[in-house]
C-alpha positions in Angstrom: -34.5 301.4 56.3 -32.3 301.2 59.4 -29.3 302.1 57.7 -28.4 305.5 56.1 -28.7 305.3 51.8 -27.1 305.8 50.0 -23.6 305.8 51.9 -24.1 303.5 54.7 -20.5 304.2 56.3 -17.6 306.9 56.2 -14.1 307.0 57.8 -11.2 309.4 57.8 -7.7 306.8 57.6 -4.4 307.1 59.0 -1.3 307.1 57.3 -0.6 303.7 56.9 2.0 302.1 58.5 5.6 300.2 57.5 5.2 296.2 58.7 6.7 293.7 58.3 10.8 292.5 59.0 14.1 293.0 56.7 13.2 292.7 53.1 9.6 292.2 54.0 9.3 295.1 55.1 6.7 297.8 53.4 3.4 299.9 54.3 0.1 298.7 54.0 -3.6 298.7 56.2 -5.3 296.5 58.5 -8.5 294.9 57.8 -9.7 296.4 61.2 -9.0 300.0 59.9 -11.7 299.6 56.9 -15.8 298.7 56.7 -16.5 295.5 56.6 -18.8 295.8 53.0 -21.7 293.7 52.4 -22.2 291.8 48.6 -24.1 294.3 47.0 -21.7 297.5 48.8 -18.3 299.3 46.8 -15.7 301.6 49.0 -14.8 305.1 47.5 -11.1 306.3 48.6 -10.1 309.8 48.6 -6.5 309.9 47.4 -4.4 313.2 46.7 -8.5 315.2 46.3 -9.1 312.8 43.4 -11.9 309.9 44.3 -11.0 306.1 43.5 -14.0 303.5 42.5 -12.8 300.1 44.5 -15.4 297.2 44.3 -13.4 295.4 47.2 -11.0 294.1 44.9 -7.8 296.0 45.8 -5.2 294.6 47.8 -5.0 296.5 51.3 -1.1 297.1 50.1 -1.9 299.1 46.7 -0.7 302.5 46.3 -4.2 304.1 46.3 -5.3 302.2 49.2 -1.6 303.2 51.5 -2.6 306.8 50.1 -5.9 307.0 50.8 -7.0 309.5 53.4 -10.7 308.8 53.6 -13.3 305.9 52.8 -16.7 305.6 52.1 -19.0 303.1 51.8 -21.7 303.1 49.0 -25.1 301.3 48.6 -25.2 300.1 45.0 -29.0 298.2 45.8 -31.0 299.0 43.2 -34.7 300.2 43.8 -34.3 300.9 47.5 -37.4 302.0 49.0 -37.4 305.5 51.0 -39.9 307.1 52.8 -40.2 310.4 53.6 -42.6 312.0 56.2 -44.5 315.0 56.1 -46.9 317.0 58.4 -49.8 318.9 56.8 -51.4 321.2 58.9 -55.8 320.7 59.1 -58.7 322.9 60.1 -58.6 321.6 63.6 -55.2 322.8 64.4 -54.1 319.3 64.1 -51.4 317.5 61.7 -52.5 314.9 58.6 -49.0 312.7 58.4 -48.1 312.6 54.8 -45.8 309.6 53.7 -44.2 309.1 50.1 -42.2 306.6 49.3 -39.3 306.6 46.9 -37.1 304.3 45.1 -33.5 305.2 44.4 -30.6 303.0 42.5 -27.3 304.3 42.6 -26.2 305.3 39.4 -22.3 306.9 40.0 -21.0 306.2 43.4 -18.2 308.7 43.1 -20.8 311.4 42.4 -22.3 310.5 45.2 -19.3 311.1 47.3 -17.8 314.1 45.6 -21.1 316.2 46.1 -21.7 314.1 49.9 -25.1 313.0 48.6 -25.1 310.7 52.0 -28.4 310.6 53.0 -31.3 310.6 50.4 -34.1 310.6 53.0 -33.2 314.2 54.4 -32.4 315.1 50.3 -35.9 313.9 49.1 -37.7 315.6 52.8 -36.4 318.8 51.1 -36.9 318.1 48.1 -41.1 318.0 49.1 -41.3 320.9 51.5 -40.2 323.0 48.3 -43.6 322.5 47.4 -45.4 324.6 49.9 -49.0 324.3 48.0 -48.8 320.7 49.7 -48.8 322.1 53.3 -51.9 324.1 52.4 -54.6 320.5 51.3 -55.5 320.1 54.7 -56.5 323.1 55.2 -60.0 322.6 54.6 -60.7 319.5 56.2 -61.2 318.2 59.8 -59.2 315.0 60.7 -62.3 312.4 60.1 -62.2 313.6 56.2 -58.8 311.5 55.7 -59.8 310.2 52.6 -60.8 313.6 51.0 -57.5 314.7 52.0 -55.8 311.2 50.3 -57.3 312.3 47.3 -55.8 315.9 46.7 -52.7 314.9 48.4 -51.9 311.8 45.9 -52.8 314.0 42.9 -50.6 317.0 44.1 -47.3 315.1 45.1 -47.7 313.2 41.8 -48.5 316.2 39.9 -44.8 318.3 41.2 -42.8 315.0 40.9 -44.0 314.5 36.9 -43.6 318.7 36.5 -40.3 318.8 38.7 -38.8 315.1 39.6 -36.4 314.9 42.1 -32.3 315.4 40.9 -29.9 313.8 42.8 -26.5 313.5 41.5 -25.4 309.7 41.1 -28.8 308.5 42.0 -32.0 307.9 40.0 -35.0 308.5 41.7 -39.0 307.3 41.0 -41.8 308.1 43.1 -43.3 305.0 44.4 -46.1 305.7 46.2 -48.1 309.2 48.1 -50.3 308.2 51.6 -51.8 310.2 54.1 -52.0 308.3 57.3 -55.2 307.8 59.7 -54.5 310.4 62.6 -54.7 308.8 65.9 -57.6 310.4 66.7 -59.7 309.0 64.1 -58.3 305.3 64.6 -58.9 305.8 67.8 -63.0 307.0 66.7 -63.4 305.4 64.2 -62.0 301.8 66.7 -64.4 303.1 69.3 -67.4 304.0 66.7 -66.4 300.0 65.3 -66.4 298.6 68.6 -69.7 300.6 69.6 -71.4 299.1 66.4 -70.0 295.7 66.8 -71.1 295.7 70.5 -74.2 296.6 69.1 -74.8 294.1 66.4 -73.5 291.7 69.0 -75.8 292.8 71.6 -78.6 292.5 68.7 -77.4 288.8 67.6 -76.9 287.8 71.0 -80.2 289.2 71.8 -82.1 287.2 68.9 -79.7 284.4 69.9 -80.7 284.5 73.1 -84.9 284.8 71.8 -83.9 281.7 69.8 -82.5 279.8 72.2 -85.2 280.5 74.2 -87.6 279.5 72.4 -85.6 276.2 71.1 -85.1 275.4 75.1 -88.4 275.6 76.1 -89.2 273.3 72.6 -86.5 271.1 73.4 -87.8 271.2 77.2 -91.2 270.1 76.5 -89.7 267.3 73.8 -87.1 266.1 77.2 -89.9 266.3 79.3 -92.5 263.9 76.8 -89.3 261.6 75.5 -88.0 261.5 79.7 -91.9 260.9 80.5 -91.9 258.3 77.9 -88.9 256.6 78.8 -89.0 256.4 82.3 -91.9 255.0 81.8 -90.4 252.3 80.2 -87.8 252.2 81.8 -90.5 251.1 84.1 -92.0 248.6 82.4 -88.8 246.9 81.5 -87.9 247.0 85.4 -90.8 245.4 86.0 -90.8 243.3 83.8 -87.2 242.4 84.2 -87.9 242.1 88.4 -90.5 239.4 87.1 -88.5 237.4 85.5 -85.3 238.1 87.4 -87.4 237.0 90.7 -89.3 234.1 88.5 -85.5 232.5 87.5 -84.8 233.2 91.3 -87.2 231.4 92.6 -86.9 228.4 89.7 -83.0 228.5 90.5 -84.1 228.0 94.1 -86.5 225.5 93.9 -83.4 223.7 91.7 -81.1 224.4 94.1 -83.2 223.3 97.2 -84.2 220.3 95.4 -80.8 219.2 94.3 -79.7 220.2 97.8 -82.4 217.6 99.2 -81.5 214.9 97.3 -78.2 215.3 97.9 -78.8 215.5 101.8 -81.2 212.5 101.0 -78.5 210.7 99.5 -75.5 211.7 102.4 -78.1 211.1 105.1 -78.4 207.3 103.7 -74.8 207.0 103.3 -74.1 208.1 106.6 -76.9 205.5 107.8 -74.9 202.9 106.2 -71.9 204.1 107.6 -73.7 204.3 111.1 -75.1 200.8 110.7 -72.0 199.1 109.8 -70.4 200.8 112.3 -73.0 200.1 115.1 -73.3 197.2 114.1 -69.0 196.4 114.3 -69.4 198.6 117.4 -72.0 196.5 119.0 -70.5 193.2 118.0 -67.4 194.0 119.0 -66.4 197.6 120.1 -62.4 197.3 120.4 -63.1 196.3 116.2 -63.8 200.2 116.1 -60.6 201.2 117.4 -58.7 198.5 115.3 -60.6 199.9 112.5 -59.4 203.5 113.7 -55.9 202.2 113.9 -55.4 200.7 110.6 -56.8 204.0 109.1 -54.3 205.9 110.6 -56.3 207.7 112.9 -54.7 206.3 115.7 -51.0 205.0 116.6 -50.5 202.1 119.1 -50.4 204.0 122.3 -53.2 205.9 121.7 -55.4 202.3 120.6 -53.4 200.7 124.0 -54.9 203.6 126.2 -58.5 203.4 124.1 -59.0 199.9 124.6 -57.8 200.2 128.1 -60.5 203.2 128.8 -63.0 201.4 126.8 -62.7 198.0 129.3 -62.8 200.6 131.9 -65.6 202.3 130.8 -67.2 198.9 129.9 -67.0 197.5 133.1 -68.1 200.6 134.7 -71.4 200.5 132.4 -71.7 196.9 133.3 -72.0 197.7 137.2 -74.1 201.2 136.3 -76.7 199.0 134.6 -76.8 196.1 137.3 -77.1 199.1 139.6 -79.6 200.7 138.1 -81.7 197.3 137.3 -81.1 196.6 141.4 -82.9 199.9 141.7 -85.9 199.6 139.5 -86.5 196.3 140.6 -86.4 197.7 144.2 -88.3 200.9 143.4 -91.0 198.7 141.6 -91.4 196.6 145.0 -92.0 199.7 147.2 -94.5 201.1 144.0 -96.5 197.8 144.2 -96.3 197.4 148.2 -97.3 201.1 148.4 -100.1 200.6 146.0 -101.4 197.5 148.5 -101.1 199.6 151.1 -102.7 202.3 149.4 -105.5 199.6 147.9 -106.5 198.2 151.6 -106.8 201.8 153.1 -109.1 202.7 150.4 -111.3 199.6 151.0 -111.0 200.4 154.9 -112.0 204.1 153.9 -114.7 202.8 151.8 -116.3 200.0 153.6 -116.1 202.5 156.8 -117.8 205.1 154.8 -120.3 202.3 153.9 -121.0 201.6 157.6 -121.1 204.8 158.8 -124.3 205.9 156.0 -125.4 202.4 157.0 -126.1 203.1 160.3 -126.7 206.7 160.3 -129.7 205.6 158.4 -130.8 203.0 161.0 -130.3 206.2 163.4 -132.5 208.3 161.4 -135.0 205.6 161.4 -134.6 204.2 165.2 -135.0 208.1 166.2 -138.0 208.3 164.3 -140.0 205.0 165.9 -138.2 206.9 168.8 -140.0 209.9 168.4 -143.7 208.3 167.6 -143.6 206.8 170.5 -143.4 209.6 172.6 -145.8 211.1 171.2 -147.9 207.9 171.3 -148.7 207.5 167.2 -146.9 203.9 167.8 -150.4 202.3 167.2 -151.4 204.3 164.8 -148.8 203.3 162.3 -148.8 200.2 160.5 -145.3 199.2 161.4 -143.6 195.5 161.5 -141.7 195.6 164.8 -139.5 192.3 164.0 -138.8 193.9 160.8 -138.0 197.2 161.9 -135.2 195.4 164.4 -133.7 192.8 161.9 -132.8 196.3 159.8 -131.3 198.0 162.7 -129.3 195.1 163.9 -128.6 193.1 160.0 -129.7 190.2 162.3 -132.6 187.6 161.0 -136.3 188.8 161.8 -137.2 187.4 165.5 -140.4 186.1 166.0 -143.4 188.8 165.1 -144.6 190.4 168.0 -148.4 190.4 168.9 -150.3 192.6 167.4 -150.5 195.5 170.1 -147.8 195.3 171.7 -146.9 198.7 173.4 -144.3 201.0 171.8 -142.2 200.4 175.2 -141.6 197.1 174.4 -140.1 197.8 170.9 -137.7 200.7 172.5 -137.1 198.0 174.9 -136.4 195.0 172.8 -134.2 197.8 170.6 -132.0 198.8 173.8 -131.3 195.5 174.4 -129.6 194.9 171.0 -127.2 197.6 172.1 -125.3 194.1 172.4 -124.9 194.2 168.3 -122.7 197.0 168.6 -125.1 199.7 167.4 -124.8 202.5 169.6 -126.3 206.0 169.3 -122.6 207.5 170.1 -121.6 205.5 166.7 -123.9 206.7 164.5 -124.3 210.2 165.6 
């Protein structure tokens, strides 16, 4: 409890004082010089050595309450707890801590306060250490036997309370309860001695955790690795599959598309034909219809088609002299091509027909050196030789008249140097 029981508050008064002005006038106290009393709380007033009973119904000017010399405020809640606190002395020359608790009902206030029973904790503390075979339980037992100690403890204190209860004069008083608190010590042990078993079966458990989960990894491990083994792998399948038919709708799709792109460049290519034949056609009828054509769509305005036409005729008469020019020129250039292949013609027939004369009558040389050369050496006769045909050859002339039979070689050379007349000469055919 935080506040004393069973008189919570005393206070010594002053004579009261006179207040008030003319008729008014008369003594009486303050509300500041009294307690403030809770619901279940009564004042006691010492007036003229007799005690007055006021249950905070008196007016602060009644005669008892002007007279009063002293106040006291009483308790009146009924089975307050109190706890009283003992050491008992142990083997180890350490304390038990003994705690009883009481509950206490205030029976006569006034008694209370004429015999200045204020404080029923230090009343009921006395009360116990009149007892003195309680200080002598412990005795016998070290501070980790607690509970043997509970044991006599309880059954002493209850014991002396049912042979000698407590007598406090205007307050009844019942023993509630007797403990003997855990000493420090052996929470402390017996916290450490938990913690050391706890860490222990935790260490245990975590250990056969850890076994478990082990052994459930590495299961679970080998079950990944089969189901990843098994999925990747079709995984792969599907991706190749998928690339199959992915690549087979590609190439479908382009096919399509290339197809549809050559008809439809099929079908502009004809249109623009159409468009290019009509408008050749306009253009080479008559090309100023272009520009008209140009102007009435709107893609020209009437200076532009004035300068147009204008640079057309321009560029029309220009192409007019250009191609009179140029078929000046390859009339021209095909009169020096066929002069310069006559020219070209006759040297080749001079080259040729000189070529032709010159083996002609290196031949008739060759043959002229050889009669030439038989007779010098005087086989003339011995050879069976036609002398008018031998000189019709060498001169292309008609065969003279055969010479006799026997004629000497000297004639021959003779009739052949005369012939030098024919043009054949040995400087020309050498």
């Amino acid at each position: 409890m935080t506040e004393p029981y069973p008189i919570v508050e005393q206070r010594s008064l002053d004579p009261a004082q006179v207040r008030g002005k003319f008729f008014w006038r008369k003594e009486y106290r303050r509300h500041d010089e009294l307690p403030r009393p809770n619901a279940h709380q009564v004042f006691v007033y010492r007036v003229d050595g007799e005690y007055v009973l006021d249950s905070a119904q008196r007016r602060l000017d009644e005669e008892q309450v002007v007279n009063a010399t002293h106040v006291s405020l009483v308790d009146l809640t009924r089975d307050a707890e109190v706890l009283v606190e003992l050491a008992i002395p142990c083997v180890e020359a350490e304390d038990f801590t003994m705690r009883v608790t009481f509950v206490c009902t205030v029976t006569d206030a006034v008694s209370v306060v004429r015999e200045g029973r204020g404080d029923a904790q230090t009343l009921l503390r006395a009360y116990l250490k009149s007892h003195h075979r309680i200080f002598e339980l412990g005795l016998k037992y070290r501070l980790d036997e607690v509970n043997e100690v509970r044991r006599d403890v309880n059954a002493q204190v209850k014991a002396f309370t049912t042979l000698k209860p407590p007598v406090i004069s205007g307050i009844a008083v019942e023993l509630r309860s007797v403990e003997v608190l855990t000493p420090d010590e052996v929470r402390q042990l017996m916290g450490n001695r938990r913690s050391i078993e706890y860490q222990h079966e935790l260490n245990t458990t975590q250990q056969r955790l850890d076994h478990s989960l082990t052994k459930d990894r590495q299961h679970n491990d080998q079950l990944l690795g089969t189901e990843r083994l098994i999925h990747e792998q079709r995984l792969d399948r599907e991706r190749t599959h998928h690339t199959g038919v992915v690549e087979a709708e590609r190439q479908r799709y382009e096919l399509k598309l290339r197809g549809e792109r050559n008809d439809f460049e099929r079908e502009q290519r004809g249109h623009d034909r159409e468009e290019i034949t009509a408008l050749a056609s306009i253009i080479r009828d008559n090309p100023d219809s272009a520009l008209a054509n140009a102007y009435v769509t709107g893609s020209l305005d009437a200076t532009e088609l004035a300068e147009r036409l204008l640079t057309e005729n321009r560029h029309r008469a220009e192409i007019e002299r250009m191609e009179r020019q140029a078929e000046f020129d390859r009339e021209h250039e095909e009169w020096l091509l066929e002069t310069e292949r006559g020219n070209e013609q006759r040297r080749w027939e001079r080259e040729d027909h000189g070529r032709a004369r010159a083996d002609t009558w290196r031949a008739k040389e060759i043959r002229l050196e050889v009669v030439r050369e038989l007779a010098k050496r005087g086989h003339l006769d011995m050879t069976n030789l036609n002398a008018n045909q031998l000189i019709a050859e060498l001169t292309g002339a008609e065969p003279p008249e055969e010479i006799e039979q026997g004629a000497k070689p000297e004639l021959a050379a003779a009739q052949a140097e005369a012939d030098d007349d024919t043009g054949v000469r040995e400087e020309d055919v050498s």
